[in-house]
Short mmCIF file of the C-alpha atoms (twelve columns), coordinates in Angstrom:
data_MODEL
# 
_entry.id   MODEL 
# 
loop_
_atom_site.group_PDB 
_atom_site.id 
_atom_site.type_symbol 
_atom_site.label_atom_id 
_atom_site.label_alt_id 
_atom_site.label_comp_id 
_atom_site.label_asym_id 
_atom_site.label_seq_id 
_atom_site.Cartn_x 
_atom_site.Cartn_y 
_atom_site.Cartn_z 
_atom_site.pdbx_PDB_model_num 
ATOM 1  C CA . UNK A 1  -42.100 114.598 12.969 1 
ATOM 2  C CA . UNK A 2  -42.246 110.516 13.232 1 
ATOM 3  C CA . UNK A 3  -45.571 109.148 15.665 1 
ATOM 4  C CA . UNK A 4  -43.040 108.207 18.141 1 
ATOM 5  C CA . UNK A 5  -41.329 111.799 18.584 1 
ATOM 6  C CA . UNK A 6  -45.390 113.097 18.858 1 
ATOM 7  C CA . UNK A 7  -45.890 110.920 21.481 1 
ATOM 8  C CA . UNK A 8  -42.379 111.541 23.502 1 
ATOM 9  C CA . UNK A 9  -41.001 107.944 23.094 1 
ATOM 10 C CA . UNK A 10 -37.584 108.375 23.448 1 
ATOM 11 C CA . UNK A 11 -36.341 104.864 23.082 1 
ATOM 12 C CA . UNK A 12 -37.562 101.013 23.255 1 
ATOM 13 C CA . UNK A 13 -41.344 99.804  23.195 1 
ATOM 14 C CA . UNK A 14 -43.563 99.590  25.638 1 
ATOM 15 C CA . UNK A 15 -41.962 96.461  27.263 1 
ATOM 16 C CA . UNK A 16 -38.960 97.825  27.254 1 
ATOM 17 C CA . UNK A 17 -38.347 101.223 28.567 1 
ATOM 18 C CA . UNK A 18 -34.418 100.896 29.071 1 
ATOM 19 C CA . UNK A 19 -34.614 102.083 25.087 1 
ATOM 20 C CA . UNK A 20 -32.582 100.075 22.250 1 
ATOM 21 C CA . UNK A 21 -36.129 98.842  20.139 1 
ATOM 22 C CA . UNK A 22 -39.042 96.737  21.383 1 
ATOM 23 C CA . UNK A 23 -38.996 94.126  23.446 1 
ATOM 24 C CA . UNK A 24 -38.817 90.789  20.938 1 
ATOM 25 C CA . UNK A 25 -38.780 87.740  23.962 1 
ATOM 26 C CA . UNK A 26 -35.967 85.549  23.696 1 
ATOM 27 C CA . UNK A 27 -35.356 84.385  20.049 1 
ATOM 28 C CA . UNK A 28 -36.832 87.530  18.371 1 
ATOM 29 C CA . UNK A 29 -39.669 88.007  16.268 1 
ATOM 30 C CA . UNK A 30 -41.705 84.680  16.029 1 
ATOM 31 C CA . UNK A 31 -40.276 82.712  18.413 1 
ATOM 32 C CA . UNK A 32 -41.967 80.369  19.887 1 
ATOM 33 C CA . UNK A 33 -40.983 82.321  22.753 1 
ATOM 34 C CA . UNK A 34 -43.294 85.038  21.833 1 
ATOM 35 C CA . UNK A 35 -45.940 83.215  20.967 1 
ATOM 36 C CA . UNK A 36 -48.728 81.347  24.263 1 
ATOM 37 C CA . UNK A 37 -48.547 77.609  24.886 1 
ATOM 38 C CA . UNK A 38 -52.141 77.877  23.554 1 
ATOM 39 C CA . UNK A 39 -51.737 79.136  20.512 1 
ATOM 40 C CA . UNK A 40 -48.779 76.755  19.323 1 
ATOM 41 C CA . UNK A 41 -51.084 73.728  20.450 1 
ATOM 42 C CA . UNK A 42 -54.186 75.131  18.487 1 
ATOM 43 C CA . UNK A 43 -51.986 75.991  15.831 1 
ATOM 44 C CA . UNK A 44 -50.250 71.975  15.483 1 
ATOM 45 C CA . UNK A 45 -52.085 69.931  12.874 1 
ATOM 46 C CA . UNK A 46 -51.270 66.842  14.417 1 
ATOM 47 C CA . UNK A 47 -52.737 67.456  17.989 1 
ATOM 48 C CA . UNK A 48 -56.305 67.983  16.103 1 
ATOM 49 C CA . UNK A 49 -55.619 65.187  14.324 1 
ATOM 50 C CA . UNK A 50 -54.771 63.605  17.492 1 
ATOM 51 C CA . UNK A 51 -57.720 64.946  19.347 1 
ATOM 52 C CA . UNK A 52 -60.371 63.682  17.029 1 
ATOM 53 C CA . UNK A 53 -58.965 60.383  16.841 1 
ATOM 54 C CA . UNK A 54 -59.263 60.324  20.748 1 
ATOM 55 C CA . UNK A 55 -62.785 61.547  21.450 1 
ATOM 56 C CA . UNK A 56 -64.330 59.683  18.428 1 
ATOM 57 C CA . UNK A 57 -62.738 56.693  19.525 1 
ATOM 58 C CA . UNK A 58 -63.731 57.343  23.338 1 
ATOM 59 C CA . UNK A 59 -67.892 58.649  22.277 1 
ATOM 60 C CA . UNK A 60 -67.757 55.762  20.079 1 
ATOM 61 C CA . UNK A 61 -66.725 53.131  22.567 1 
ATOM 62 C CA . UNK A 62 -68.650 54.357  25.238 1 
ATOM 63 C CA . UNK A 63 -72.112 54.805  23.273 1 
ATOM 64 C CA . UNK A 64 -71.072 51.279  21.913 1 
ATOM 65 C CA . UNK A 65 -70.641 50.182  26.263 1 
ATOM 66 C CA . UNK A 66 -74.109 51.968  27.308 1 
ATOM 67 C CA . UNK A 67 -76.012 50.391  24.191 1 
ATOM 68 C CA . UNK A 68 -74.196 46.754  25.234 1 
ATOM 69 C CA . UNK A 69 -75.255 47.747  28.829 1 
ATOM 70 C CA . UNK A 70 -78.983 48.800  28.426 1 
ATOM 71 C CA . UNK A 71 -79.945 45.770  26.106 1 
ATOM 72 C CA . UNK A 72 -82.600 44.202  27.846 1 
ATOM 73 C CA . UNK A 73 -82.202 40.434  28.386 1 
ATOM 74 C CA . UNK A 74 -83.303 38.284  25.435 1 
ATOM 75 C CA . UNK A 75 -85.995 35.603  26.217 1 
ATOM 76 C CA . UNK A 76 -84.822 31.956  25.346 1 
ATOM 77 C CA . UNK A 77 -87.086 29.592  23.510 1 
# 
């Protein structure tokens, strides 16, 4: 007896109970359709290598502005 006979499936997945196979999104199996706006972004190369171009250019910049900032004044001769 296959698992889904033992458990009365009759048809489809569990997202789809009209029957014909499991639900699959739009595109089918690994679409980006299937897969969260979250994951595809964590998942791009480029928007880390974005990302770490950005916030060690902005920590860098602004620890750069705060040391320029807090400089006490120099004495003249």
């Amino acid at each position: 007896m296959s698992e889904s006979a033992e458990y009365g499936e009759t048809g489809g997945g569990a997202l789809d109970p009209g029957g014909g196979g499991p639900a699959t999104g739009e595109g089918g199996p690994g679409s980006p359709g299937d897969v969260p706006l979250g994951q595809r972004l964590y998942d791009n190369m480029f928007f880390w290598l974005v990302a770490g171009i950005v916030v060690m250019a902005v920590v860098y910049t602004g620890w750069g502005l705060v040391e320029i900032l807090t400089l006490p004044q120099a004495p003249l001769p």
